[in-house]
N, C-alpha and C positions, 0 to 999 in steps of 0.2 A: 520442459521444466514444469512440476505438479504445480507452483506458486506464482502466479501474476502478478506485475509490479502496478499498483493501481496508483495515480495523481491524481492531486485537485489543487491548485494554488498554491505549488510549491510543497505540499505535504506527500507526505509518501507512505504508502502500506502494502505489506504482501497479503494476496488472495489466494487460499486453499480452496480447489476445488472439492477435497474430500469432504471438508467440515462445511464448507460452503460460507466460512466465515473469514473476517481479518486474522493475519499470524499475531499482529500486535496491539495489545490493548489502547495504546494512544499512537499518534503518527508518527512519522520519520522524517529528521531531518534526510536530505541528500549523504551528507555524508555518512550518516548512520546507517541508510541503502547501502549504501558501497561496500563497510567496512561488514555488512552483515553478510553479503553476498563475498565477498574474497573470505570471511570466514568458514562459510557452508558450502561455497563452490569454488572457493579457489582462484586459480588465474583464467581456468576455460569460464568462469563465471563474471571474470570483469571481463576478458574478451568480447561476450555475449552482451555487457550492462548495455555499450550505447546505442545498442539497436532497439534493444528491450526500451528505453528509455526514451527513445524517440518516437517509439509507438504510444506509451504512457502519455507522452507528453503532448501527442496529436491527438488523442482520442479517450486519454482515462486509466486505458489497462494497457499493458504492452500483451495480450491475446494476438496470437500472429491470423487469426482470422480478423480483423479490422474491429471487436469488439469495442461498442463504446463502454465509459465505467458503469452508465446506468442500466445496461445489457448485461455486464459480469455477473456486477451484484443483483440482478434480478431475481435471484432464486436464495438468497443468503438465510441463513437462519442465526445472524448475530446478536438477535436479541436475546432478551429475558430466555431461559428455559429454550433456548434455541427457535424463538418467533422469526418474525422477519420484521427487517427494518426497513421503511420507505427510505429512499436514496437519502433525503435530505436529513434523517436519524441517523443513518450511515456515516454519512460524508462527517458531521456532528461529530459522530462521536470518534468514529478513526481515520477520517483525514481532512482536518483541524488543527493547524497549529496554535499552538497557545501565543498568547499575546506578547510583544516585541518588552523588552523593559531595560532603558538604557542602552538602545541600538543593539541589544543583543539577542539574541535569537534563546530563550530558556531553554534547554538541555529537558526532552523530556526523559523516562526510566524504560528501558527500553524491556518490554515483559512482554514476553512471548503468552497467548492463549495458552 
């Protein structure tokens, strides 16, 4: 798969290795993971989630090399004019869930780079 599923605290974003950046401008909920992957991979693509997902979830990125997320993103160029972001501008800006309000989890807009 060109796209890593990267965690941090429940947040979720996919990793292109071409652009070397995040797919989504803010993060994903779980289930917005899911419903993106059955729509651009289909059923061999949720066959695949829970593996993916349990690597994510041990380590950051589901990289079937054992990559940790701060290893993935090592080389990103998601900043400004395609700079690079230290992990913790990273993690900041795309995997961050926005704040709880009224025990609900905000719906963020799911925009592809």
């Amino acid at each position: 798969m060109a796209n890593m599923i990267l965690h941090k605290n429940g947040a979720y974003n996919l990793y292109t290795t071409i652009a070397e950046g995040a797919c989504y401008e803010s993060p994903l909920t779980l289930k917005q993971l899911t419903e993106h992957i059955q729509r651009e991979l289909g059923e061999a693509g949720l066959r695949e989630l829970p593996q993916r997902l349990e690597r994510a979830h041990k380590t950051g990125c589901s990289s079937m090399h054992g990559e940790t997320l701060e290893r993935c993103i090592s080389c990103n160029r998601a900043g400004p004019n395609e700079t690079h972001l230290s992990v913790d501008e990273f993690v900041a800006k795309y995997l961050t869930l926005p704040p709880q309000r009224g025990g609900e989890l905000r719906q963020t807009a799911l925009t592809k780079l």
